[in-house]
C-alpha positions in Angstrom: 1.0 -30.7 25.3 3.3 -29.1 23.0 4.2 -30.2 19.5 7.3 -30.5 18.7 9.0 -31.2 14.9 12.4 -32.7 13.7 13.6 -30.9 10.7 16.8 -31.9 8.3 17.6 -32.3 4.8 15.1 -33.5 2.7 15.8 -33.2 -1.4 15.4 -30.1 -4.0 12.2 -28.4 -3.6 10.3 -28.9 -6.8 6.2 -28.9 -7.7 3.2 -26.2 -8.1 1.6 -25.7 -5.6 -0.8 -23.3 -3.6 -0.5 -21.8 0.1 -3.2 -21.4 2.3 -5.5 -18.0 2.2 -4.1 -14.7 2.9 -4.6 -14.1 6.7 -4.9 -10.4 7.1 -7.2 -10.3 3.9 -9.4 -13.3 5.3 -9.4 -11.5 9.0 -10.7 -8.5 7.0 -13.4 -10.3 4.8 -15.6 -11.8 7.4 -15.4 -8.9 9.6 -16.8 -6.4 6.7 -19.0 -9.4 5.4 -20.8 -9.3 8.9 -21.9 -5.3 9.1 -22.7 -5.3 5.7 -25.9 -6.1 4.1 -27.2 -8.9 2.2 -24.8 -12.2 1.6 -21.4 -12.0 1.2 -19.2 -15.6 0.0 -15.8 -15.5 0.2 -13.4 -17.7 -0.9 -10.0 -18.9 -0.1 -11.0 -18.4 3.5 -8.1 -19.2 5.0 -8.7 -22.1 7.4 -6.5 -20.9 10.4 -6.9 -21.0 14.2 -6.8 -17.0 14.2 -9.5 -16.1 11.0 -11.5 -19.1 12.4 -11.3 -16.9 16.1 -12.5 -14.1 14.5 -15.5 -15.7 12.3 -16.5 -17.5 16.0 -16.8 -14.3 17.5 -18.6 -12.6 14.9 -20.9 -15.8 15.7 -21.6 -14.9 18.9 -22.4 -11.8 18.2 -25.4 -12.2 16.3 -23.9 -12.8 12.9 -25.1 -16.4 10.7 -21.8 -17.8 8.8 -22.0 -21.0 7.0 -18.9 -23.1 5.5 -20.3 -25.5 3.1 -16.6 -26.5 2.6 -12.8 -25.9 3.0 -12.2 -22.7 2.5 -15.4 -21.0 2.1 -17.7 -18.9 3.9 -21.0 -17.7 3.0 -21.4 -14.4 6.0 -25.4 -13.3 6.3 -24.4 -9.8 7.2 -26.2 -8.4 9.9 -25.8 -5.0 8.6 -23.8 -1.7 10.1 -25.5 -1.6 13.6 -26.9 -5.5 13.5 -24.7 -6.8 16.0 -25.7 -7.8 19.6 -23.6 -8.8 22.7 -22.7 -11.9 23.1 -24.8 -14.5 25.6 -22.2 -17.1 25.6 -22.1 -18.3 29.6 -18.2 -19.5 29.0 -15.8 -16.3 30.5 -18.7 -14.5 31.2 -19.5 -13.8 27.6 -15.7 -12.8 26.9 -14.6 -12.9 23.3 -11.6 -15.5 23.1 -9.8 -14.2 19.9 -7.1 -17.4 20.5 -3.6 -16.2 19.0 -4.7 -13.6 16.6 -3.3 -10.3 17.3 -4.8 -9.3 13.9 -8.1 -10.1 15.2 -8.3 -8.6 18.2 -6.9 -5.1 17.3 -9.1 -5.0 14.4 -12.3 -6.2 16.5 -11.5 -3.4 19.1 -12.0 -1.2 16.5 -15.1 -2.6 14.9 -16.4 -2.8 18.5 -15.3 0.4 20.1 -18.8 1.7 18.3 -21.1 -0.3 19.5 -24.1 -0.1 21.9 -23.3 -2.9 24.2 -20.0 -3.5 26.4 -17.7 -6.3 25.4 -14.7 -8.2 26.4 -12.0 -9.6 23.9 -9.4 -12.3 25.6 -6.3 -14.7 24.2 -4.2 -16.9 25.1 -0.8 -15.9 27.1 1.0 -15.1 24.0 -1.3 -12.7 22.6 -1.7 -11.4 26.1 1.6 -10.3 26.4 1.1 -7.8 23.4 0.8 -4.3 23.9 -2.8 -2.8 22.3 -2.4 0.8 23.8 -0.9 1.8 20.8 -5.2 0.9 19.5 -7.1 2.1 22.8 -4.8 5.5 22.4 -6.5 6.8 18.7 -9.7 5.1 19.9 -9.9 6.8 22.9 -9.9 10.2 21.3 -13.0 8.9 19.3 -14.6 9.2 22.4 -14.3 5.0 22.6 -14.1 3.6 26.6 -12.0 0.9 26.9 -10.3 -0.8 29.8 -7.3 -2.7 29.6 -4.4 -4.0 32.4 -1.6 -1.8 32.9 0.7 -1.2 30.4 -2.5 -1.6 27.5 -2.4 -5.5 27.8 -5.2 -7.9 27.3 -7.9 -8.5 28.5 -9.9 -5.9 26.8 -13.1 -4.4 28.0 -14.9 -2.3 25.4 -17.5 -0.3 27.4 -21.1 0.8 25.5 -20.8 4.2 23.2 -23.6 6.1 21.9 -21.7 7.5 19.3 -18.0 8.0 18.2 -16.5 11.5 16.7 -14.1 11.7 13.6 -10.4 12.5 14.3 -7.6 13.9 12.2 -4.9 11.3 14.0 -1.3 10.8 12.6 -0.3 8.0 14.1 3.5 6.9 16.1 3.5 4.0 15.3 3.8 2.3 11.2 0.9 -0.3 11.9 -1.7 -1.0 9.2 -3.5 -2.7 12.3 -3.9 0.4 14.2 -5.4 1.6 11.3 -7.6 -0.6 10.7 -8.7 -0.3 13.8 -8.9 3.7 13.6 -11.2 2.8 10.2 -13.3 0.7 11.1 -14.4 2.6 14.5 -14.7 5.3 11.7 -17.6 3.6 9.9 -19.8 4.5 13.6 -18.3 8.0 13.9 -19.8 11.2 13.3 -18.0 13.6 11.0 -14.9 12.9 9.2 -12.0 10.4 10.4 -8.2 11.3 8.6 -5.6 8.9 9.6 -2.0 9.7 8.4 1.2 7.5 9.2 4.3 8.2 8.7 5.3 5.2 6.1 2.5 3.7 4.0 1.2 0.5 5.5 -1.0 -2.4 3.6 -4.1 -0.9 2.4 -6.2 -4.1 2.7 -8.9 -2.3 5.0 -9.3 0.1 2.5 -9.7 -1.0 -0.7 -11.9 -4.2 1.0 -14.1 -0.4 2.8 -14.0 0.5 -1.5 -15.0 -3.4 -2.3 -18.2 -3.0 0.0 -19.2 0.4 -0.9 -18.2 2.8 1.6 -17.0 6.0 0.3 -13.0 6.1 1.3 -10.5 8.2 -0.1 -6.8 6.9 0.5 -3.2 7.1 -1.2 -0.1 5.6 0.1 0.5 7.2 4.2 -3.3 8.9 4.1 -7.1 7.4 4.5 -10.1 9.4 5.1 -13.9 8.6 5.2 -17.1 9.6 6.7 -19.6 7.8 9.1 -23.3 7.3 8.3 -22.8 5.5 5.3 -23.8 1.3 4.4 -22.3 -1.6 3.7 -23.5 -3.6 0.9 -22.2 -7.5 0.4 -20.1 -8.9 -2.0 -18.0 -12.0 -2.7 -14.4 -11.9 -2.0 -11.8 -14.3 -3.7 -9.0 -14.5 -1.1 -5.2 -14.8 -3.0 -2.6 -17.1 -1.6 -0.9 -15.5 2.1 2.2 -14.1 1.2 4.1 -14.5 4.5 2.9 -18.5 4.1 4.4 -17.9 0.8 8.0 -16.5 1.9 8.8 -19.8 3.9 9.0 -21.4 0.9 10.4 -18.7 -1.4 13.4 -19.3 0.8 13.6 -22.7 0.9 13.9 -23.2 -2.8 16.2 -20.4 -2.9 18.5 -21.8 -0.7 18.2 -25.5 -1.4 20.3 -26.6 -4.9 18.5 -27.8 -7.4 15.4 -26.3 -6.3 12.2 -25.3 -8.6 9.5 -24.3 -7.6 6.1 -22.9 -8.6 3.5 -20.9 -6.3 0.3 -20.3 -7.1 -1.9 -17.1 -7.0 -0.1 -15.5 -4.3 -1.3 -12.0 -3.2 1.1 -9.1 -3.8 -0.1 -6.2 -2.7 2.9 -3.6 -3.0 2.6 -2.8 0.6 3.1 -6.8 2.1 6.0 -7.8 -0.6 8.9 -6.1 1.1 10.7 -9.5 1.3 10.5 -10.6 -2.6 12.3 -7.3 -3.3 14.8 -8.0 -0.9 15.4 -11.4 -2.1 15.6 -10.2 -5.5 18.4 -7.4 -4.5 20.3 -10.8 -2.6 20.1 -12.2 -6.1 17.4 -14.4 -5.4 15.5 -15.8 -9.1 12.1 -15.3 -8.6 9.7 -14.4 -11.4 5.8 -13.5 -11.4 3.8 -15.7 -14.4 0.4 -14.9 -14.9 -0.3 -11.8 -12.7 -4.1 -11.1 -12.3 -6.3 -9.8 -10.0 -8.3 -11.6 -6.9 -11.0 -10.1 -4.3 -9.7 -7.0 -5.9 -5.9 -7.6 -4.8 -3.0 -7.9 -7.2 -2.0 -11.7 -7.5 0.7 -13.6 -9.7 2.3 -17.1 -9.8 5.6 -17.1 -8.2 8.4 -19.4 -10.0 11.3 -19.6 -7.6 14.9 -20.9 -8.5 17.9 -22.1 -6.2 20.2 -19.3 -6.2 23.7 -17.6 -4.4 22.5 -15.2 -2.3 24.8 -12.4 -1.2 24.8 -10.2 1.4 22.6 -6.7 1.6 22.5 -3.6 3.8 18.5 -3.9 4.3 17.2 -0.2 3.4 14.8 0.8 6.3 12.5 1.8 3.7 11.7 -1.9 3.6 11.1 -2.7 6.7 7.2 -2.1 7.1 6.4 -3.7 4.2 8.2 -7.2 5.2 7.5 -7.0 9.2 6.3 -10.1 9.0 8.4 -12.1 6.9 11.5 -10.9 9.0 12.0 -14.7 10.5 12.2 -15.9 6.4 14.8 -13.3 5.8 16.7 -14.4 8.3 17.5 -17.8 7.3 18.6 -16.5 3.6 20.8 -14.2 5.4 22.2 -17.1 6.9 23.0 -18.5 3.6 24.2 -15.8 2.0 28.2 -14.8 1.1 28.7 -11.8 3.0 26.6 -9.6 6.1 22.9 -8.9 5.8 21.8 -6.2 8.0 18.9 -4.7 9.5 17.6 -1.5 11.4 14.8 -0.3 12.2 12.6 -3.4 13.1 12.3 -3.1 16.7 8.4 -3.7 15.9 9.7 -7.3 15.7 10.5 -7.3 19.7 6.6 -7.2 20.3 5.0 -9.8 17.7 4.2 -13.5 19.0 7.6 -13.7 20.5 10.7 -11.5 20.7 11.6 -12.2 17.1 14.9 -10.5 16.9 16.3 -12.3 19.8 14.5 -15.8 18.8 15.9 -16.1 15.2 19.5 -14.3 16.8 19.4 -17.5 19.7 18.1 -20.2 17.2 20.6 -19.4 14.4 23.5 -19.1 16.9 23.0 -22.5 17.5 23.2 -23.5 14.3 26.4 -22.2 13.5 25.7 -18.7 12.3 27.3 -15.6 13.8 24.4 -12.9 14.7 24.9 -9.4 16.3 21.9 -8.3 17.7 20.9 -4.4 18.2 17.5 -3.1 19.4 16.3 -2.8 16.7 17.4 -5.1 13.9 20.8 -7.7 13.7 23.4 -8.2 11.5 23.7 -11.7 10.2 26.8 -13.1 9.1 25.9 -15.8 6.2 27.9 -18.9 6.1 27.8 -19.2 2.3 27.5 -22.8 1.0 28.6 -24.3 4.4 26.2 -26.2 5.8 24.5 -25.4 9.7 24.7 -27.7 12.7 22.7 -30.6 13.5 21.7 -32.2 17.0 20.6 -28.8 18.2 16.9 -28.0 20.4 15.8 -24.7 18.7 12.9 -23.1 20.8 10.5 -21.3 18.5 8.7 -19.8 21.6 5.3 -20.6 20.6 6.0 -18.4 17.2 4.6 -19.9 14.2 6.5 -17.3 12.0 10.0 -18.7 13.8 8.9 -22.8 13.9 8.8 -22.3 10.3 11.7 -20.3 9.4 13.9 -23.0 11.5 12.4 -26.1 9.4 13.8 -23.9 6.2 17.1 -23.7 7.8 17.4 -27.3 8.7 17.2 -27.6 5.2 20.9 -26.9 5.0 21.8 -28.8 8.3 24.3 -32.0 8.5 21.4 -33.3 9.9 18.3 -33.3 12.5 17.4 -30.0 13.9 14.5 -30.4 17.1 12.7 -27.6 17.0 10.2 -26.9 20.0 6.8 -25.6 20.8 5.3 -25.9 17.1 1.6 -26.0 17.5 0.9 -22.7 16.8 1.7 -22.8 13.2 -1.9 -24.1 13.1 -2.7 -20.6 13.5 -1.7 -19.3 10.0 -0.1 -22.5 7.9 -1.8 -25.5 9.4 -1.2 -27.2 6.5 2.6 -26.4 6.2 4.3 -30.1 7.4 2.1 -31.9 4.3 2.8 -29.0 2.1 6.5 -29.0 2.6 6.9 -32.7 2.7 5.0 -32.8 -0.8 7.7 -30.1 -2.3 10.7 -32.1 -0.7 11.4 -30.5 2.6 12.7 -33.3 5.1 10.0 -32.5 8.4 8.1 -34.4 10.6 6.3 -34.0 14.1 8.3 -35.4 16.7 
């Protein structure tokens, strides 16, 4: 049954608070954790439907993870070549990585080396995404795996012996094809270069650095060697910053608004959006800045602001691709035209992003022209958006939110459909935004 949540005006966003666990960063954790050796803990696990998809499969494949409470895991790794197909009679053994995209590229990559066949499965949205852009790289490794046509889910990862090291420049600006490309790496032999044409998030390989493996990377280049080890270590997960950009938003838009997040992660190559916010005259300022699991963190104090209007420099675009739905709705509140090229990445996330937050903010009020690759959105200022309108988030936890910040500035209730998926990244976020002010409720 789908959940569904009525969104409207609730008061100024005020309080200090912390958001969940940094996805990508606790997707990455656990997976490293389980082919190393000795005991890793990690904390600030974030406790989402997609990490918690990822740490069950790592389960089943041989590897003993404990979480002695909210947000923790202690990972007994099973070292580099430790893991063993999984005996679990449901799908045939089939690895069911749920929603998480993340996961399952990543796991194709961690698997594509091993010495048993696999299978990784999700549910119909993350079946609709395209991974040939993974099994291509892979498949010059020397990796066998079957997909349907077109390089959609389900994924069947066929038994290697042994991997070879590639010198691959890659398409496609993805840090999670190369991640992928990485951590197939680790069972290569020889050397494995990945270039890309605009530097991604380096999580993969400063987390390789945290556990040992000799890695040499700079911003658009990585390279390592096979035949090296693992060795645990404990892992202190910052705050997610595309949980974080929700509410960065909020406050900017709503009057009166102050508020304070804690310890969120800012890794230069995931904070696209707090620049742009900043060049739409946004006041946000970092208090505090330290380092966590070996990531750049700060305290983000955010103040109600007048946004304007920006021409978004491309240059910015792989750095916020996932906080896309967030800028969005402060384009929609700005004085003046916001727009944005070359983002047609967003047309193959969870949903169609660029036409969902085009359709949703239309029917609030807002004027969108949509391109193939990016819109222009045509703020309405201080006026305030429509109310009484059905908004369909198509299953996309990244658009449910960004429509509860909009209804923020409605005249009044805003329906917003098909929510349950938020439970994938932010399944916290109703409680958390009640408890700052935001008006939302499940319907």
């Amino acid at each position: 049954m789908n959940l569904d949540w009525i969104a409207c005006p609730g008061s100024a966003l005020r309080g200090d608070v912390r958001v969940p666990g940094d996805k990508s960063i606790s997707h990455r954790s656990v997976m490293l954790a389980a082919i190393a050796e000795g005991t890793s803990r990690i904390k600030g696990f974030l406790e989402g439907e997609d990490t918690r998809a990822t740490a069950a499969i790592l389960s089943r494949l041989g590897v003993r993870i404990e979480a002695p409470s909210v947000g923790e895991r202690i990972v007994y790794g099973a070292g580099l070549h430790g893991l063993h197909a999984s005996t679990n009679p449901v799908n045939q053994g089939a690895l069911d990585c749920g929603n998480a995209g993340t996961g399952m590229r990543l796991l194709c990559g961690l698997l594509a080396g091993q010495g048993f066949d696999s299978m990784l499965v999700g549910d119909a949205s993350l079946s609709r995404r395209p991974m040939g852009r993974v099994i291509e790289p892979l498949t010059r490794m020397g990796a066998s795996i079957e997909a349907l046509d077109g390089g959609f889910p389900p994924l069947r990862i066929n038994a290697k012996k042994a991997l070879q090291g590639i010198d691959y420049k890659s398409p496609v600006v993805s840090a999670q094809v190369k991640s992928a490309v990485l951590l197939a790496a680790l069972y290569a032999n020889g050397t494995t270069r990945f270039r890309e044409t605009q530097p991604t998030r380096d999580y993969t390989e400063s987390m390789l650095a945290a556990f040992g493996w000799p890695i040499r990377y700079a911003p658009g280049e990585a390279q390592l060697e096979g035949g090296h080890r693992l060795h645990a270590t404990d892992i202190d997960v910052p705050g997610d910053f595309s949980s974080a950009a929700f509410l960065l938003v909020a406050a900017s838009i709503v009057p009166g608004s102050d508020l304070m997040l804690r310890d969120i992660g800012i890794n230069p190559r995931r904070t696209g959006l707090l620049t742009a916010l900043r060049a739409m005259g946004a006041d946000i300022r970092e208090e505090s800045s330290r380092k966590l699991g070996g990531e750049p963190a700060t305290n983000l104090r955010v103040r109600s602001a007048n946004l304007r209007g920006i021409a978004m420099p491309a240059s910015f675009v792989a750095d916020m691709i996932d906080e896309f739905p967030a800028l969005f709705v402060a384009a929609a509140f700005a004085e003046g035209a916001t727009s944005v090229r070359g983002a047609a990445e967003l047309r193959i996330k969870e949903s169609d992003r660029l036409a969902g937050m085009a359709a949703g903010l239309r029917s609030l009020g807002v004027e969108v022209d949509e391109t193939p690759d990016g819109a222009t959105i045509h703020g309405v200022g201080a006026r305030a958006l429509a109310c009484g309108q059905v908004i369909d988030s198509l299953g996309d936890h990244r658009l449910a939110m960004a429509f509860a910040v909009a209804a923020q500035r409605a005249d009044g209730d805003v329906h917003i459909r098909d929510c349950e998926n938020v439970a994938t990244s932010f399944p916290e976020f109703i409680g958390l935004a009640q408890d700052v002010g935001m008006g939302l409720r499940s319907s």
